[in-house]
DSSP file (Angstrom, degrees, kcal/mol; ACC not computed):
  #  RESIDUE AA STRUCTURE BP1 BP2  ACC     N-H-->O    O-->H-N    N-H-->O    O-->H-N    TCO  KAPPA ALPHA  PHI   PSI    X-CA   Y-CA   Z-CA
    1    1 A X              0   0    0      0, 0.0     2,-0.5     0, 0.0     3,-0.0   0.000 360.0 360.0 360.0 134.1  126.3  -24.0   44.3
    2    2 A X        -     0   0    0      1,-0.1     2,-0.0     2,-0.0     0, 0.0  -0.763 360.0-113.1-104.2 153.1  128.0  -25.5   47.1
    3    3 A X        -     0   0    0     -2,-0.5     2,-0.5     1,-0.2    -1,-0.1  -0.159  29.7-131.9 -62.3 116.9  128.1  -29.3   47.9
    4    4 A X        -     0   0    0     77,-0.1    25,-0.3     4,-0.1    -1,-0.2  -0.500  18.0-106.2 -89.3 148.2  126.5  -30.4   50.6
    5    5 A X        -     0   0    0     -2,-0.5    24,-0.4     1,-0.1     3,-0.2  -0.106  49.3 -97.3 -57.7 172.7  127.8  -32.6   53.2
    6    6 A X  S    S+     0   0    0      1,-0.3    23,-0.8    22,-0.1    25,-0.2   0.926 118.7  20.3 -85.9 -44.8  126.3  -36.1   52.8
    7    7 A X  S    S+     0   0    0     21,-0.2    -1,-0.3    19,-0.1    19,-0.2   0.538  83.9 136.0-108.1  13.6  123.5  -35.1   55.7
    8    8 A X        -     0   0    0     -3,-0.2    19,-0.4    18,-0.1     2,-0.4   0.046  38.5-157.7 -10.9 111.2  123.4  -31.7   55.9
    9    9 A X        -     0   0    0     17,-0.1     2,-0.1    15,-0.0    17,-0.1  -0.958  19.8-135.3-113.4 147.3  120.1  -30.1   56.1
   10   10 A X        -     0   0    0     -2,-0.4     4,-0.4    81,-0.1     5,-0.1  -0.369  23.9-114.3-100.9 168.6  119.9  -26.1   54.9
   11   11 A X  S  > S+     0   0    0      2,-0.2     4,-1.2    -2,-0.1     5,-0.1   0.690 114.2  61.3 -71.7 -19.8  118.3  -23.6   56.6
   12   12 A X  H >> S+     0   0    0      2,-0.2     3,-3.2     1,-0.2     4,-2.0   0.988 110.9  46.6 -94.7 -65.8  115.6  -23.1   53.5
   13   13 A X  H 3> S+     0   0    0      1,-0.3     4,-1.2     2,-0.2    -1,-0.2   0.708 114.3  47.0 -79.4 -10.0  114.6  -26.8   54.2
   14   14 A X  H 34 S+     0   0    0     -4,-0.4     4,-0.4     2,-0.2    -1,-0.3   0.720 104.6  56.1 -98.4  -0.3  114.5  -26.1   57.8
   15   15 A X  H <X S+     0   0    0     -3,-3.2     4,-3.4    -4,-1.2     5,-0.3   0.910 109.7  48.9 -84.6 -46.6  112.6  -23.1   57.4
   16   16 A X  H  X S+     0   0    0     -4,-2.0     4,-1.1     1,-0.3    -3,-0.2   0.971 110.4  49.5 -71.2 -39.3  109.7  -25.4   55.4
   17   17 A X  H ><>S+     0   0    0     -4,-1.2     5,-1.7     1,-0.2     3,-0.7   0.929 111.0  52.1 -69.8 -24.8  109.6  -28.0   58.0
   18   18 A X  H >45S+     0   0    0     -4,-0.4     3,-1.4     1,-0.2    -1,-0.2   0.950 111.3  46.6 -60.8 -40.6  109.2  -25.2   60.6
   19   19 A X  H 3<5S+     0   0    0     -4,-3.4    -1,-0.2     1,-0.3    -2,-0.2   0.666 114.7  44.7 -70.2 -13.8  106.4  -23.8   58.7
   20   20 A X  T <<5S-     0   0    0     -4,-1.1    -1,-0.3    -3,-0.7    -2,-0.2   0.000 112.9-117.0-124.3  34.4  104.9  -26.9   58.3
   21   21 A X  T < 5 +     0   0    0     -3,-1.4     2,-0.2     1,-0.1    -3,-0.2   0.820  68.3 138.1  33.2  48.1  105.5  -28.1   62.2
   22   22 A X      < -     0   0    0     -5,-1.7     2,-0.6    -6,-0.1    -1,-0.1  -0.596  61.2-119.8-104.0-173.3  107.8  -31.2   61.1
   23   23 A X        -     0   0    0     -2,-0.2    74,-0.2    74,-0.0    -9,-0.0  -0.989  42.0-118.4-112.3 136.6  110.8  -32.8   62.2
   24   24 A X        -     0   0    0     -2,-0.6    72,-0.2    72,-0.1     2,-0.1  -0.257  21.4-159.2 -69.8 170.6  113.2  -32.5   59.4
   25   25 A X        -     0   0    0     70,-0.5    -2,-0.0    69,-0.1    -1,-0.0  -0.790  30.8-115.4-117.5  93.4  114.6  -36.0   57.7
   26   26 A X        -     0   0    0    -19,-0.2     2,-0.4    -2,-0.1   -17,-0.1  -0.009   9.8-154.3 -48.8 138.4  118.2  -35.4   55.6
   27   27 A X        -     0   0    0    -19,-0.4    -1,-0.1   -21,-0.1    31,-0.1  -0.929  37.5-142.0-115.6  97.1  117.5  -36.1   51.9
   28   28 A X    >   -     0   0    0     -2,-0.4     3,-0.6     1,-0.1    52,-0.4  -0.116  13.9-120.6 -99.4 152.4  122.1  -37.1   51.9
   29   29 A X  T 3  S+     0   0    0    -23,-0.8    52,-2.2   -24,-0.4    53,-0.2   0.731 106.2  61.2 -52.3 -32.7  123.7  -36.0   48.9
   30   30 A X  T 3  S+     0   0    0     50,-0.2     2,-0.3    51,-0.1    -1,-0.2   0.541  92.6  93.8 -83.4 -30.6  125.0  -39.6   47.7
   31   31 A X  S <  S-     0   0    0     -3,-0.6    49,-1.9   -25,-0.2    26,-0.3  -0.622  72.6-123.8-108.4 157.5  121.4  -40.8   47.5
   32   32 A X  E     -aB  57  79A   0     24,-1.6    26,-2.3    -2,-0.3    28,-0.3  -0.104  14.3-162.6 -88.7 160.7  119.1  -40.9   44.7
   33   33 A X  E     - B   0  78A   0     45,-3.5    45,-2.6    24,-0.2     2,-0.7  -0.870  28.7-119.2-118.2 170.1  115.4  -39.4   43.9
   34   34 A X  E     +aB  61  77A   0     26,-3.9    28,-3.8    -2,-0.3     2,-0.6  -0.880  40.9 177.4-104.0 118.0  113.1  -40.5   41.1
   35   35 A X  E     -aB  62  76A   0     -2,-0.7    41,-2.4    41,-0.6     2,-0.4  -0.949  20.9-136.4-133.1 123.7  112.7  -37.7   39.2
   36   36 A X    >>  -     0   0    0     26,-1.5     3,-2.9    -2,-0.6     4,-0.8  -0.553  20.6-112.8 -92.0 147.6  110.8  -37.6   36.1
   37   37 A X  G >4 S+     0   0    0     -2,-0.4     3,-2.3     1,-0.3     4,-0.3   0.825 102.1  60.2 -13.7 -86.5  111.8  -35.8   32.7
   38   38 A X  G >4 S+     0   0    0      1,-0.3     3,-2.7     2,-0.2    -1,-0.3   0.577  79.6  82.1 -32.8 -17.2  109.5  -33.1   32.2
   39   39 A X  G X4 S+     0   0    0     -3,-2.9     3,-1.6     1,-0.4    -1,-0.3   0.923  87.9  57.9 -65.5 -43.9  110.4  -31.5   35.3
   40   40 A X  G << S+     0   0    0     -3,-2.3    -1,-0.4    -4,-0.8    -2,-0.2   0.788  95.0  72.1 -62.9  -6.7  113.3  -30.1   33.0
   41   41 A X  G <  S-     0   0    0     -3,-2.7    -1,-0.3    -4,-0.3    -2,-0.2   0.062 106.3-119.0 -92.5  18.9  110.2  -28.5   30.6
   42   42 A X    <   +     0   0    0     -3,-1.6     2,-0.4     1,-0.2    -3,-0.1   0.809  60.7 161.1  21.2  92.3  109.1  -25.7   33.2
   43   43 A X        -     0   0    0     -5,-0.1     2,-0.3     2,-0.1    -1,-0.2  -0.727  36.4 -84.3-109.9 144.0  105.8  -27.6   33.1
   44   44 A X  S    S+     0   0    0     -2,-0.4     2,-0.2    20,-0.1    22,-0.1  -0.930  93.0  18.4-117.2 151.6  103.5  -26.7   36.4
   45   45 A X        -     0   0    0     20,-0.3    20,-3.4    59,-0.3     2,-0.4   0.455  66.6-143.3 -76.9 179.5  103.1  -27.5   39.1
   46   46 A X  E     -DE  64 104B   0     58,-1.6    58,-0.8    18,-0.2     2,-0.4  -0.843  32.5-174.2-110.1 133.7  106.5  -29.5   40.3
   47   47 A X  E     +DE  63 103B   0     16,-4.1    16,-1.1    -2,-0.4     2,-0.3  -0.983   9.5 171.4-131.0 129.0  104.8  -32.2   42.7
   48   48 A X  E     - E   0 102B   0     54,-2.4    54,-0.8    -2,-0.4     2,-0.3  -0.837   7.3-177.2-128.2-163.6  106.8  -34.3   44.6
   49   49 A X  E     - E   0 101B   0     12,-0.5    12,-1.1    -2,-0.3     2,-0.3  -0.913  19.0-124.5-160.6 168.3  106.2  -37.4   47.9
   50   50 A X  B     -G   60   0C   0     50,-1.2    49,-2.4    -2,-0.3    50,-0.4  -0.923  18.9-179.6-146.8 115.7  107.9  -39.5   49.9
   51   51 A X        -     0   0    0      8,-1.5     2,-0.4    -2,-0.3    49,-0.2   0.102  56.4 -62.9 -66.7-169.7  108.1  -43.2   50.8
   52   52 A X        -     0   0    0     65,-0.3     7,-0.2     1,-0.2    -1,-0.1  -0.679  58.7 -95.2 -80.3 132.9  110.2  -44.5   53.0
   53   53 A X        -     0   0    0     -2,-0.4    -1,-0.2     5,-0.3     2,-0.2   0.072  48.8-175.8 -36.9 138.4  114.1  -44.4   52.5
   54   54 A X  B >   -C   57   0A   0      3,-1.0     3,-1.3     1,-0.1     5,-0.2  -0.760  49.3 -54.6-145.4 122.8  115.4  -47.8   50.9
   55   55 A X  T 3  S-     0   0    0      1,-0.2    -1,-0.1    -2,-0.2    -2,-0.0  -0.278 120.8 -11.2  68.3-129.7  118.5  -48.7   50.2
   56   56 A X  T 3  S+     0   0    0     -2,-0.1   -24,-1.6    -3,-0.1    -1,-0.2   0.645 119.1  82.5 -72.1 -13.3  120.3  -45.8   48.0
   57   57 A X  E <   -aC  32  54A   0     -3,-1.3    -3,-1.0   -26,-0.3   -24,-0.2  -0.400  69.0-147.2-111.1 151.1  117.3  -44.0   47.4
   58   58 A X  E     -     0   0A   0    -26,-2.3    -5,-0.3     2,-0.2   -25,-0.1   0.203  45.9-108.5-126.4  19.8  115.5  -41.4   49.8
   59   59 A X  E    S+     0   0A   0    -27,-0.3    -8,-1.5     1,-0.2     2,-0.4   0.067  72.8 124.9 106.2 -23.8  112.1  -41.9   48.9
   60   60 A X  E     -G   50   0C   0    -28,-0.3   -26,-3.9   -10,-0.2     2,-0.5  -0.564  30.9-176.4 -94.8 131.0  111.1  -38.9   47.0
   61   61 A X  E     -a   34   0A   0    -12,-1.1   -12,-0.5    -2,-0.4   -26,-0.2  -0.951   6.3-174.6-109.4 122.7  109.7  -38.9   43.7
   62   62 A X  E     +a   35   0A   0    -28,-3.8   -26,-1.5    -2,-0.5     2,-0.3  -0.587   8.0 164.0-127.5-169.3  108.8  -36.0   41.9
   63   63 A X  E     -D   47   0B   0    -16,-1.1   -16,-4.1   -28,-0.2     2,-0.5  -0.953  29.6-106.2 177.9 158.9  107.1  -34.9   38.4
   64   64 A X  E    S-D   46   0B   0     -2,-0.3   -18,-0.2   -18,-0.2     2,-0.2  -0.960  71.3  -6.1-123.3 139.6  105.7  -32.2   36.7
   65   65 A X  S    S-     0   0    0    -20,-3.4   -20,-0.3    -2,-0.5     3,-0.1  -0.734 103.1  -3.9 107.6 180.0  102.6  -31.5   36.0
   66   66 A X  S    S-     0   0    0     -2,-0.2     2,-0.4     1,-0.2    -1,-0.1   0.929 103.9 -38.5 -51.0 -93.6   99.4  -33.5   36.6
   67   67 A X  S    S-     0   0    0     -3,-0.1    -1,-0.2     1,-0.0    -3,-0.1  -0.963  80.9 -82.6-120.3 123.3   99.5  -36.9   38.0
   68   68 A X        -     0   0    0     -2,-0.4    -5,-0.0     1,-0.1     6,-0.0   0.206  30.8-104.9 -49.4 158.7  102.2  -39.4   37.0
   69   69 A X        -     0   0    0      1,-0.2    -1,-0.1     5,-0.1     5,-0.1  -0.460  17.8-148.2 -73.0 150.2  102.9  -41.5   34.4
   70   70 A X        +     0   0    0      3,-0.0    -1,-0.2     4,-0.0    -2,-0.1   0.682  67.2 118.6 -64.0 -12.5  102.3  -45.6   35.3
   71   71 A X  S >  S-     0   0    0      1,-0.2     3,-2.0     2,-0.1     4,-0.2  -0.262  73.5-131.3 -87.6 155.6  105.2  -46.2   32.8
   72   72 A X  T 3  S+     0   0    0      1,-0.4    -1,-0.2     2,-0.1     3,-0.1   0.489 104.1  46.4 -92.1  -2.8  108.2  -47.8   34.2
   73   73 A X  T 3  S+     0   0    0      1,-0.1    -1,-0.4     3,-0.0    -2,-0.1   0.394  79.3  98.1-102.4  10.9  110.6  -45.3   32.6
   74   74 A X  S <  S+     0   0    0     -3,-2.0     2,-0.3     1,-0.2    -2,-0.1   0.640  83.2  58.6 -83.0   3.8  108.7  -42.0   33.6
   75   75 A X        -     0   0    0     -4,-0.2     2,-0.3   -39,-0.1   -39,-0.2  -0.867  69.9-165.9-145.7 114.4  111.2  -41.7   36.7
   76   76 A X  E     -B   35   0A   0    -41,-2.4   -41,-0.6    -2,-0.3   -43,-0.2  -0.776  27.3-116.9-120.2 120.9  114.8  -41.5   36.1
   77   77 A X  E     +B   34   0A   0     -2,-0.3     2,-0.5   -43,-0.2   -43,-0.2  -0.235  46.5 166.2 -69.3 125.8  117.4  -42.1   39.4
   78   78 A X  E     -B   33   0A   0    -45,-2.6   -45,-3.5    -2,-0.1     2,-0.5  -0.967  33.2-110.2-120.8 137.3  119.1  -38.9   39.8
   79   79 A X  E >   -B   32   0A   0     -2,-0.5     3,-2.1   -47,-0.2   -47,-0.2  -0.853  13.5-125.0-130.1-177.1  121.1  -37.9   42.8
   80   80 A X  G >> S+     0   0    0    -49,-1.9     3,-3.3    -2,-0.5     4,-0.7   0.748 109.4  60.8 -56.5 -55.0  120.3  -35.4   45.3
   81   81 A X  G 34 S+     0   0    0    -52,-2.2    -1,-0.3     1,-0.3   -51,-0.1   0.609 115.1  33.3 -23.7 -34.3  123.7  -33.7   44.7
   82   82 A X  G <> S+     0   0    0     -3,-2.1     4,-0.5   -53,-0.2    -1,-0.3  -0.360  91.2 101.1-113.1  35.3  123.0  -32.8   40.7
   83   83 A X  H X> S+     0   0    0     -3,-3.3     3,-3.2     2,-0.1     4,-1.8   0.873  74.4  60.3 -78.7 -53.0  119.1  -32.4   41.6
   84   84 A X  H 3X S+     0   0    0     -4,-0.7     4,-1.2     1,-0.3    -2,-0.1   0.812  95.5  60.0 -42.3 -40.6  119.8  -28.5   41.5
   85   85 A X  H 34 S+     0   0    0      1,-0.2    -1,-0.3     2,-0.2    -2,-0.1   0.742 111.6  43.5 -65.7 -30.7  120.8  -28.9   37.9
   86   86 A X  H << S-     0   0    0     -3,-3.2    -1,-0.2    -4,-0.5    -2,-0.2   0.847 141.2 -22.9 -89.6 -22.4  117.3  -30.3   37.3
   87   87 A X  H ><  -     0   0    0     -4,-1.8     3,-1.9    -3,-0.1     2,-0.4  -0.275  56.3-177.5-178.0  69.3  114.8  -28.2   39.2
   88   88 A X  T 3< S+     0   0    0     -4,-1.2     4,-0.3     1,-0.2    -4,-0.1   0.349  77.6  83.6 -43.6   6.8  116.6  -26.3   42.0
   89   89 A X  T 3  S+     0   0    0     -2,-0.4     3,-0.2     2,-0.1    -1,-0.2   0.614  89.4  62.7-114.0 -27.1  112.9  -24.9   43.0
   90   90 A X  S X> S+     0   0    0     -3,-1.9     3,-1.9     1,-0.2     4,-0.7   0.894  78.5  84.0 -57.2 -54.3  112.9  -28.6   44.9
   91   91 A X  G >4 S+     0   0    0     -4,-0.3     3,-1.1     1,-0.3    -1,-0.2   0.662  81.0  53.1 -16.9 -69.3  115.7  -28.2   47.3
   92   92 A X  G 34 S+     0   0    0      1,-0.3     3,-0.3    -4,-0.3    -1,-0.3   0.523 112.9  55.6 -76.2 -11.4  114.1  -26.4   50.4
   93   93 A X  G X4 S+     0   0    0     -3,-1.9     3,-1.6     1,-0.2    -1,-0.3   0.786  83.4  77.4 -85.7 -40.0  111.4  -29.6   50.1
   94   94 A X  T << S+     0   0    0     -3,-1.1    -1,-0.2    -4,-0.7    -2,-0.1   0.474  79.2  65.1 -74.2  -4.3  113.5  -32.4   50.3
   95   95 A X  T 3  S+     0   0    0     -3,-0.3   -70,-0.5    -4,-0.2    -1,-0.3   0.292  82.9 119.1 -85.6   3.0  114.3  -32.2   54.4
   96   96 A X  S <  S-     0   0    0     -3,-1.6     2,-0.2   -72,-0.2     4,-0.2  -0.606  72.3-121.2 -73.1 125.6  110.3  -33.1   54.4
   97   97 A X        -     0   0    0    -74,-0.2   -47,-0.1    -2,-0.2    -1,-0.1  -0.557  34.1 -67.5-117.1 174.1  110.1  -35.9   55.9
   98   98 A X  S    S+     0   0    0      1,-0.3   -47,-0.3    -2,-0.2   -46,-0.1  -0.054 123.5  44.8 -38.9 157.8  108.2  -40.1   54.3
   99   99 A X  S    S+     0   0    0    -49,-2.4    15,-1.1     1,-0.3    -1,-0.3   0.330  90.5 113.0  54.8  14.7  104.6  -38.9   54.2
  100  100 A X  E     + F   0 113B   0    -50,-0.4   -50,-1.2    13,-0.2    -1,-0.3  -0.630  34.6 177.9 -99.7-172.0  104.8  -35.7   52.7
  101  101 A X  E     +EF  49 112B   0     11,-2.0    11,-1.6   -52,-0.3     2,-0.5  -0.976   9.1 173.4-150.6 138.1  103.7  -34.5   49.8
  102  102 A X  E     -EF  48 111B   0    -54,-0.8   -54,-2.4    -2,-0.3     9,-0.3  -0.989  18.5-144.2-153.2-167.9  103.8  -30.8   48.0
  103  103 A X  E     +E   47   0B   0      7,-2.8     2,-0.4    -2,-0.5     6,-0.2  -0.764  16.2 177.6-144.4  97.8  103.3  -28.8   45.5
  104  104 A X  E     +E   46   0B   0    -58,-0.8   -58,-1.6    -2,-0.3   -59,-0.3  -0.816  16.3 129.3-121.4 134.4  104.9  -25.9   44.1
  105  105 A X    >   -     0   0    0     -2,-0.4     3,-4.1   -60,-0.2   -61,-0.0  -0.936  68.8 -33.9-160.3-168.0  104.8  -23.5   41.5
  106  106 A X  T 3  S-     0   0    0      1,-0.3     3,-0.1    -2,-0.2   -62,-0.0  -0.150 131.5 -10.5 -65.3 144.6  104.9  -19.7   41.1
  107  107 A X  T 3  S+     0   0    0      1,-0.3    -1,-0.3    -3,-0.0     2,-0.2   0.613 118.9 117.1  53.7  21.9  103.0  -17.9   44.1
  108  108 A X    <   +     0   0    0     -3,-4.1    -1,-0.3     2,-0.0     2,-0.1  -0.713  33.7 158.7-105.9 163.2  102.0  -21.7   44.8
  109  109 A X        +     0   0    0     -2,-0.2     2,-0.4    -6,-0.2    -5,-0.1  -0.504   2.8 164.6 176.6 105.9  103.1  -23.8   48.2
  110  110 A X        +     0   0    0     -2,-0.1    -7,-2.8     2,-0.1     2,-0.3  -0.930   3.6 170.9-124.1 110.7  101.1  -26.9   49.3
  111  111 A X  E     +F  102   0B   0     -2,-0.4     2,-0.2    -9,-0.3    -9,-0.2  -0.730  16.2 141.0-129.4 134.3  102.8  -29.0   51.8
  112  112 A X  E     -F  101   0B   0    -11,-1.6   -11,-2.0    -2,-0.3     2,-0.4  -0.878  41.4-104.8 178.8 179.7  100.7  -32.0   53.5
  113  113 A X  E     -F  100   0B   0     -2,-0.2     2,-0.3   -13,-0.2   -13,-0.2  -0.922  20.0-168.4-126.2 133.3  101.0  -35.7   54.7
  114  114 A X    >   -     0   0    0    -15,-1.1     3,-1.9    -2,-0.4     4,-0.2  -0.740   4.0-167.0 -85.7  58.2   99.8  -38.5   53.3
  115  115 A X  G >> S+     0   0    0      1,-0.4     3,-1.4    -2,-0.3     4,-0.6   0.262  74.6  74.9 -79.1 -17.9   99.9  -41.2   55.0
  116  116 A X  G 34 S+     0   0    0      1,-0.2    -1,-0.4     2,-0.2    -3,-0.0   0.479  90.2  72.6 -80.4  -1.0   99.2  -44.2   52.7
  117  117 A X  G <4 S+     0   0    0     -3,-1.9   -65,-0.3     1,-0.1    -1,-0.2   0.871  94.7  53.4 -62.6 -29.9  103.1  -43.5   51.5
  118  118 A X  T <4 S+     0   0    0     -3,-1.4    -2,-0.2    -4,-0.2    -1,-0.1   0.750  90.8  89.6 -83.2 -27.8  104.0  -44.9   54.8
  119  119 A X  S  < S-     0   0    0     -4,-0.6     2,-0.1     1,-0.1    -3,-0.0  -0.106  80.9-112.2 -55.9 137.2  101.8  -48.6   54.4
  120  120 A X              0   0    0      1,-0.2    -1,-0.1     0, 0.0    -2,-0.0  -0.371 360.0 360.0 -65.8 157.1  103.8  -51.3   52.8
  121  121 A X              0   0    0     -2,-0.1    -1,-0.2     0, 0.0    -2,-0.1   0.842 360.0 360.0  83.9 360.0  103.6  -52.7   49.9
């Protein structure tokens, strides 16, 4: 796979914000997601969302499976650069920009905005 440059957006993640009438937001290689374990257990669906960038971090948290756990380890900082190694199926999502949300698993595709991601606090 090749490395992308630190804000480099791909065409597969510009094809889902097209489809889903956004303006892309670069998820940079250097900065982290919260990504929980199970994702590596081909559990479905893959869900992820996105807050607002902070610091190192580019907002998105993802999971497998139902709903997440509250528990303060269920989401482990990875960044985006070795994300493929955990659930490459993610990729084309991550140019989606603080308010989304989706949901993917086979013949599955849910994309939508959320807006309470965006609220402080």
């Amino acid at each position: 796979m090749a490395k992308l440059a630190s804000n480099e957006i791909t065409a597969a993640q510009r094809a889902v914000c097209e489809r889903y009438e956004v303006q892309p937001v670069a998820s940079p290689a250097g900065l982290k997601v919260g990504i929980a374990q199970n994702v590596r257990d081909a559990i479905m669906p893959i869900n992820g969302l996105r807050h607002r960038p902070v610091g190192d971090t580019t907002g998105w948290y993802i999971w497998a499976g139902g709903e997440p756990s509250d528990s303060s380890d269920f989401f482990v900082p990875v960044h985006v650069e070795h994300l493929g190694q955990w659930c490459a199926d993610v990729l084309p999502y991550l140019a989606l920009p603080p308010g989304s949300r989706f949901q993917i698993a086979p013949d599955h595709e849910d994309v939508w905005m959320d807006g309470s991601l965006l609220e402080p606090g």
